[in-house]
N, C-alpha and C positions, 0 to 999 in steps of 0.2 A: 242676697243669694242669687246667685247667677243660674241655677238652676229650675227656679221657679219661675224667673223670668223667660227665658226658653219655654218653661213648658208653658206659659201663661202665652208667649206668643204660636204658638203651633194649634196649642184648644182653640184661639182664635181666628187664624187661618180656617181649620178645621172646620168652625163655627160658621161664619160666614160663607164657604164653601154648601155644606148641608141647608143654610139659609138659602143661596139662589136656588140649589138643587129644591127644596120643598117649593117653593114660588113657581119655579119650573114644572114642577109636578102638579100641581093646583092652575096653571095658568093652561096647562095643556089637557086636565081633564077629561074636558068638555069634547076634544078633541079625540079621546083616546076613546070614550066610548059611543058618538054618535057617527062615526064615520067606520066604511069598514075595509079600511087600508089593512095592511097587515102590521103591526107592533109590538115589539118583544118586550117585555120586562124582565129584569133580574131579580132573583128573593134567594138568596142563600146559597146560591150554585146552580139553581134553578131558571132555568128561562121559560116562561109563558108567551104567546102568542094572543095578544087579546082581540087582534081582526077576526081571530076563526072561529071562536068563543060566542056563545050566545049572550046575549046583552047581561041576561041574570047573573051568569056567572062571570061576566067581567068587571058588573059592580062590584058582587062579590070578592074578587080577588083583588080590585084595587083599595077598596075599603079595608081589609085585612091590610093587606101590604101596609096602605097608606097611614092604618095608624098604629102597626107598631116600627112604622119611619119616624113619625111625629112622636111617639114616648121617646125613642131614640135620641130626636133633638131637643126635647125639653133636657134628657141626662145632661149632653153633652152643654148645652146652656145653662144648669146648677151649678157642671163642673168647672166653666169658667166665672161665671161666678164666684165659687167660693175663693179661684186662684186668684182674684180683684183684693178677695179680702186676707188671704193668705201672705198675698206678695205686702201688705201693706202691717206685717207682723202682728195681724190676728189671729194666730195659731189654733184659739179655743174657743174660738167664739161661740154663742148660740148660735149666729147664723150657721158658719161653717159646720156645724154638728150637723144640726137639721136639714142640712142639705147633703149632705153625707147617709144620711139615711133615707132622703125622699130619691138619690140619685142609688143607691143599693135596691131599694124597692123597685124603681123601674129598670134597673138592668135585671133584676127577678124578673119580671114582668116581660122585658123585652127576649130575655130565653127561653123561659116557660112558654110564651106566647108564639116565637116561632119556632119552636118544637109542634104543637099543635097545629099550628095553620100550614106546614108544609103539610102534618099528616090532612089537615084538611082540605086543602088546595091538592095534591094526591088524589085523595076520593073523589072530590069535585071535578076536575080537570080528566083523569085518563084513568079513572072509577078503578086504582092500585091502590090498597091499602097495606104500604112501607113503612115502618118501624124501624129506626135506626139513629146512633148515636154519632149526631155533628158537632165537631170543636167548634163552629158557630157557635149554635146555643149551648153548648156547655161553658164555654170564656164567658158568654156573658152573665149565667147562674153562677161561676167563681169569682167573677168580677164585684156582682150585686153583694154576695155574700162578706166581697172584703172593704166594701165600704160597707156594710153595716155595722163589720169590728171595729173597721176604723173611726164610724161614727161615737161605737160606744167605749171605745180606747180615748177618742176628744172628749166625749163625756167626763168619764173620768180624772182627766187631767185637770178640765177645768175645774172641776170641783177642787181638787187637788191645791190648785193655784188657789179657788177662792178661800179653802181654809190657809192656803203659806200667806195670803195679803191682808187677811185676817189677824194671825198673829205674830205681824210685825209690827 
């Protein structure tokens, strides 16, 4: 299938891309919060300044950031994975299910979460508390939600298959 193969190469660009970016993010740290140059980060449309920022809240907002960056790349790491075992016509496997539903869970996770940490970085940051609906995190709470189907739509297949190779 030529199409899997495409996508099997782009998650992995992808992949590898978000790999040096986290490295990068973790190798500069140290840098980000004991010096007090000025440095902007991006979160969702959002740019922070973390020089102007008192140390408290700059921990704060890169540990938020930083880890729902890291659920982030753990999805996107399942989802090549499972395209390892996809492209190699394991359509139904255990693994492929179970990863299908731990990568639905963390795109729940990575929406839910930055729906809150905007409103929380919000209060924190410029003490505005903004309520409002971003196609950010809502793609990613429709995204979670459809690999949960599709986890329990492989479910069922493979059951499916194990009764058809059963009674043949």
């Amino acid at each position: 299938m030529k199409t899997i193969s495409i996508l099997k190469k782009l998650i992995s660009i992808y992949y590898y891309v978000l790999l040096i970016a986290l490295i990068a993010g973790l190798v500069s740290f140290p840098l980000l919060i004991f010096t007090n140059t000025s440095y902007e980060i991006g979160f969702l449309g959002s740019k922070v300044d973390l020089g102007i920022l008192p140390l408290y809240k700059s921990l704060i907002t890169l540990l938020l950031v930083g880890t729902l960056y890291y659920l982030f790349f753990r999805s996107v790491r399942l989802i090549r994975m499972s395209l390892n075992d996809l492209s190699e016509g394991n359509y139904f496997s255990q693994f492929v299910i179970k990863n299908f539903k731990k990568i639905g869970v963390l795109f729940l996770i990575c929406g839910f979460g930055s729906a809150i940490i905007k409103l929380v970085l919000g209060v924190l940051l410029v003490n505005v508390l903004k309520v409002g609906v971003d196609s950010s995190w809502v793609i990613f709470i429709v995204m979670g939600l459809f690999f949960l189907f599709l986890s329990e739509v492989f479910d069922k297949a493979h059951a499916l298959q194990k009764e058809n190779d059963l009674t043949v």
